[in-house]
C-alpha positions in Angstrom: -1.5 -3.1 21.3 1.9 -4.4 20.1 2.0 -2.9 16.6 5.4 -4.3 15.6 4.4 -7.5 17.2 1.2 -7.9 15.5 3.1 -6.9 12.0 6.5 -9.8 12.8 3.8 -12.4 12.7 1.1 -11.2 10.1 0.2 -14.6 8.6 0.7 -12.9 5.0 4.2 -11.5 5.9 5.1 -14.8 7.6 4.2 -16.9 4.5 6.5 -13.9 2.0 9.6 -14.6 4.4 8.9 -18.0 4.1 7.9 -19.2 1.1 9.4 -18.5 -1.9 6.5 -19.0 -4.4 4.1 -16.8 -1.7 6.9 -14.3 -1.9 7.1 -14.2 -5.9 3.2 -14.3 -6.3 3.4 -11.2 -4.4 6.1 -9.1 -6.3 3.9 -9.7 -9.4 0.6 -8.6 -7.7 1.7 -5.5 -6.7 2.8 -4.3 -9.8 -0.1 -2.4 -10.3 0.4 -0.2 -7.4 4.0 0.5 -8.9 2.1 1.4 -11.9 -0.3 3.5 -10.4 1.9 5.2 -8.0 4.9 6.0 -10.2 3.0 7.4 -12.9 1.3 10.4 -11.4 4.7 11.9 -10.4 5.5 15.2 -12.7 8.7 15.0 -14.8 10.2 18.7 -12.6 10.0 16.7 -9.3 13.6 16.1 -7.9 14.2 12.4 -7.6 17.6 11.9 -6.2 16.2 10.0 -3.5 12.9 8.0 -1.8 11.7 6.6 1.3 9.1 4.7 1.9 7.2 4.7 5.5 6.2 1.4 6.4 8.0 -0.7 3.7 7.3 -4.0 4.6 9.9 -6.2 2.6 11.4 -3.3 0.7 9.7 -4.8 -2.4 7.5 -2.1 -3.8 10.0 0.3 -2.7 12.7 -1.1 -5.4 10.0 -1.7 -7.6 9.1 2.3 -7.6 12.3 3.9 -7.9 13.7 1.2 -10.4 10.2 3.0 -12.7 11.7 6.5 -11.2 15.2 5.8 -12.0 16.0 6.6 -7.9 19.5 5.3 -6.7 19.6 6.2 -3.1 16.7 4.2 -1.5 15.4 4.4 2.1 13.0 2.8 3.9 11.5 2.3 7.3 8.6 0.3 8.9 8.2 -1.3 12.9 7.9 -5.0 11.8 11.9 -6.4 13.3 11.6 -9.1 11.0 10.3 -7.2 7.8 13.6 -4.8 8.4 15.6 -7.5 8.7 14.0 -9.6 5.4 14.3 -6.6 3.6 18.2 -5.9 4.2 18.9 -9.5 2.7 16.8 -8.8 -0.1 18.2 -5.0 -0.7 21.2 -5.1 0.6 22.2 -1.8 -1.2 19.2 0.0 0.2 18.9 1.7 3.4 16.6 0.3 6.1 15.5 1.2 9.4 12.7 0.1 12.2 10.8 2.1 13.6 8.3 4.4 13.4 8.6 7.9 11.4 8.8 9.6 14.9 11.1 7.4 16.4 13.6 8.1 13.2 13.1 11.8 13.2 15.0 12.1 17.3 17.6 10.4 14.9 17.3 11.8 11.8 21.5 12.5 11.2 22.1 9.0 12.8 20.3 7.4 9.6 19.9 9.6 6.8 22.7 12.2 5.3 19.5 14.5 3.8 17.5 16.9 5.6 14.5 16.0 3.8 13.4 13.3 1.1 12.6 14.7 -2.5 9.8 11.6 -2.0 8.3 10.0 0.2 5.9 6.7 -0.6 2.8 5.9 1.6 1.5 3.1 0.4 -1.0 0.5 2.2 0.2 2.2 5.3 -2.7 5.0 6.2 -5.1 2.5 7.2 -3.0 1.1 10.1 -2.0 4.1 11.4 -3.8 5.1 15.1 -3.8 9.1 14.5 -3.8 9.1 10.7 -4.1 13.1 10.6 -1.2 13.4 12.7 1.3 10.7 11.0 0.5 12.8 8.0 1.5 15.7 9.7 5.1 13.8 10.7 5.5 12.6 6.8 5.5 16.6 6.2 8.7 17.8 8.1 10.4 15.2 5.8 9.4 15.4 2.3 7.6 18.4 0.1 6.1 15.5 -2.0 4.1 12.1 -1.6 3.1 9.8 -3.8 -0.2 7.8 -2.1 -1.7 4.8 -2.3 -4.7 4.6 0.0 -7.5 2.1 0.0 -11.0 2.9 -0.5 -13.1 0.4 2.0 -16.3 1.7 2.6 -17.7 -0.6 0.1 -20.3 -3.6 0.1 -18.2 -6.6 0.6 -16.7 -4.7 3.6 -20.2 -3.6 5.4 -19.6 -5.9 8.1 -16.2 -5.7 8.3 -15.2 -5.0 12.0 -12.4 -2.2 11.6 -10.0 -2.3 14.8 -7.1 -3.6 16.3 -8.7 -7.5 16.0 -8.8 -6.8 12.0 -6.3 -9.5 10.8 -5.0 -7.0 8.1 -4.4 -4.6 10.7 -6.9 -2.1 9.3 -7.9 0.3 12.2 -10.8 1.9 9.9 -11.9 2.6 6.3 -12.1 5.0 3.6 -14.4 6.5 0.7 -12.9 9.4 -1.4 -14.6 12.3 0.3 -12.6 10.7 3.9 -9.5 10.7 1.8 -9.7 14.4 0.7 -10.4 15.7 4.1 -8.0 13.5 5.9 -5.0 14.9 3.1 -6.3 18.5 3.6 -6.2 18.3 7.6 -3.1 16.8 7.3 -1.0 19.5 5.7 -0.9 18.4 1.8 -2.8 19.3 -1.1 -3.9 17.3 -3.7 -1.7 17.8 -6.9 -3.9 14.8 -9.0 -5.4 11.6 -8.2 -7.4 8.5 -9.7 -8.8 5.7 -8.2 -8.5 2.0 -9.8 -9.1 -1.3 -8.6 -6.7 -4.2 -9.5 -9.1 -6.6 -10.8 -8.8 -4.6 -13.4 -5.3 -5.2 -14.0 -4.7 -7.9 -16.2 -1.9 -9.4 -14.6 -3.2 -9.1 -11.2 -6.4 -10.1 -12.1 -4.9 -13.6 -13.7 -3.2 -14.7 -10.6 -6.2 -13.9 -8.2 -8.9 -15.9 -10.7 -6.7 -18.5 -10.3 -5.9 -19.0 -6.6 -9.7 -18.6 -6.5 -10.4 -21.3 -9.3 -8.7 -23.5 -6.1 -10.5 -22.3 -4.1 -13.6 -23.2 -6.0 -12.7 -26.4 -6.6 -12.3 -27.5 -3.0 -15.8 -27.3 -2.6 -18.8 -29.8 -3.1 -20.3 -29.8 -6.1 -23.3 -27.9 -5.5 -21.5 -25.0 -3.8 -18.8 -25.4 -6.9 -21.5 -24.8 -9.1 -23.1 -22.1 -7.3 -19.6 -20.6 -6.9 -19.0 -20.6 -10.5 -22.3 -18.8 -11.7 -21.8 -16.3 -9.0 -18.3 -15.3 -10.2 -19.5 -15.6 -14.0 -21.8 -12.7 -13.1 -19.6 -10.3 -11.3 -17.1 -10.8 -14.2 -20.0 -9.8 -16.4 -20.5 -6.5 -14.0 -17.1 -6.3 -14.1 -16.6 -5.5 -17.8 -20.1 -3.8 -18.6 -20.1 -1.3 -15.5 -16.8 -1.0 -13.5 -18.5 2.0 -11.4 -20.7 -1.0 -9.9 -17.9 -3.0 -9.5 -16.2 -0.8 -7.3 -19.0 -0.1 -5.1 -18.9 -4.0 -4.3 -15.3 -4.5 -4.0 -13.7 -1.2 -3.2 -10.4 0.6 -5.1 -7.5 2.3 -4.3 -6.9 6.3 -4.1 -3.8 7.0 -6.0 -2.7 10.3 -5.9 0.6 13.1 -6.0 0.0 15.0 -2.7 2.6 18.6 -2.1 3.2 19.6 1.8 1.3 22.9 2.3 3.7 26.4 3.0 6.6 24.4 1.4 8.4 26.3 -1.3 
C-alpha cells in the first residue's frame, strides 16, 4: 500500500487544505489533545525544542509548544501535500516528509541537534505497520515522549474492520493493557498517564453535538425522533457514569513516556 498516497487524499485532510471553515473547526477540536498532552510534561524536562512524527498540517504541533513555550519547532510526516500545507501555514517551523527512518540516513541534512528534548506522537501509532519497531526508531531521537494514543477496542468499534481499507487509516486497535505492553516492548517506560475522552470536553463536545444536530435533522421524522431519544440517553450515561461511556465510545491514552538506558 501507498501510505503517503492514501494520506495526500484522506477525504478529512483534503477538506482542512481546502476549506477554510473545515480547517478552523478542526484547530478548535483538537484543543483537548493540546490540553491533555502538554500538561503531563514535568517542569525539569528540557524544552528547547520539539518534533512531532507525523504532523499532519503542523497544527497541533504549534498548538503544543506555543502551551510549552518551544521556539525551535520540527516536524515530519509522509503526506507531500500535508508538508507542503503546513510550510504555508508555519512558515517559521521546520518541516520535512518522510518517514522517521527515512530522516534519520539524513539526520545533519535537516536537523542541527543530535536528539530532540521532545518528541510528540500523537494519532500516529495506530497507522503505523510495525508499531513496536517505529517506537523503537522514535528512541534514538528523543529521551522523552509525550503520547497520545487511541483506545479502540470499544463497543461502537466491534465491527470495525481494522486494515489498510480502514478509511482513517487505522491498521488495528487498542485497550490500555495493549498500550502498556506495546510502550514496554518498545523501549520506554511509563512516567504517568490518564485516559480521557473528548466528549467530555466542553468545547469539543459543543461543536460535535452540533454537526450532529445536522445530521439529525436531515432525517425523516420518525428516524429524527428516534435519533433524538437515543442521543438524550447516551448524554444521560454520559454525565451519571462516564466509565460506561467510555466502554461504548472509546478514549484516548495520554501519557509522558522516558526511552529506557537513557541517562
Amino acid at each position: 500500500m501507498d501510505f503517503s498516497k492514501f494520506y495526500d487524499e484522506q477525504h478529512d485532510y483534503v477538506a482542512f487544505r481546502s476549506d477554510p471553515n473545515r480547517l478552523n473547526e478542526y484547530k478548535i477540536a483538537i484543543q483537548w489533545k493540546v490540553q491533555n498532552l502538554a500538561k503531563g510534561i514535568s517542569a525539569v524536562v528540557k524544552k528547547d525544542n520539539i518534533l512531532e512524527v507525523g504532523c499532519a498540517l503542523g497544527i497541533l504541533l504549534n498548538s503544543v509548544a506555543d502551551k510549552l513555550a518551544i521556539k525551535v519547532r520540527f516536524g515530519i510526516d509522509i503526506s507531500a501535500e500535508n508538508i507542503d500545507y503546513a510550510k504555508k501555514l508555519y512558515p517559521d517551523c521546520g518541516f520535512v516528509c518522510g518517514t522517521i527512518e527515512d530522516i534519520q540516513k539524513k539526520w545533519n541534512t535537516y536537523f542541527s541537534v543530535d536528539r530532540f528534548d521532545i518528541v510528540i506522537l500523537s494519532d500516529i501509532i495506530e497507522h503505523i505497520p510495525d508499531d513496536e519497531q517505529f517506537l523503537r526508531e522514535v528512541s534514538k531521537v528523543s529521551k522523552y515522549v509525550i503520547l497520545n494514543l487511541p483506545l479502540e477496542k470499544c463497543y461502537n468499534n466491534r465491527n470495525r474492520k481494522y486494515g489498510e481499507t480502514d478509511p482513517s487509516g487505522h491498521l488495528r486497535n487498542y485497550d490500555l493493557n495493549d498500550a502498556k505492553k506495546l510502550i514496554d516492548r518498545g523501549g520506554f517506560e511509563i512516567i504517568n498517564y490518564f485516559t480521557d475522552n473528548a466528549h467530555f470536553d466542553k468545547i469539543f463536545f459543543k461543536t460535535y453535538s452540533k454537526n450532529r444536530l445536522l445530521r439529525v435533522k436531515s432525517k425523516k421524522i420518525h428516524l429524527r425522533l428516534f435519533w433524538q431519544l437515543y442521543y438524550f440517553t447516551e448524554g444521560v450515561v454520559r454525565i451519571i457514569s462516564p466509565r460506561l461511556y467510555k466502554k461504548k465510545y472509546g478514549s484516548n491514552f495520554f501519557a509522558v513516556l522516558k526511552a529506557k538506558g537513557i541517562k
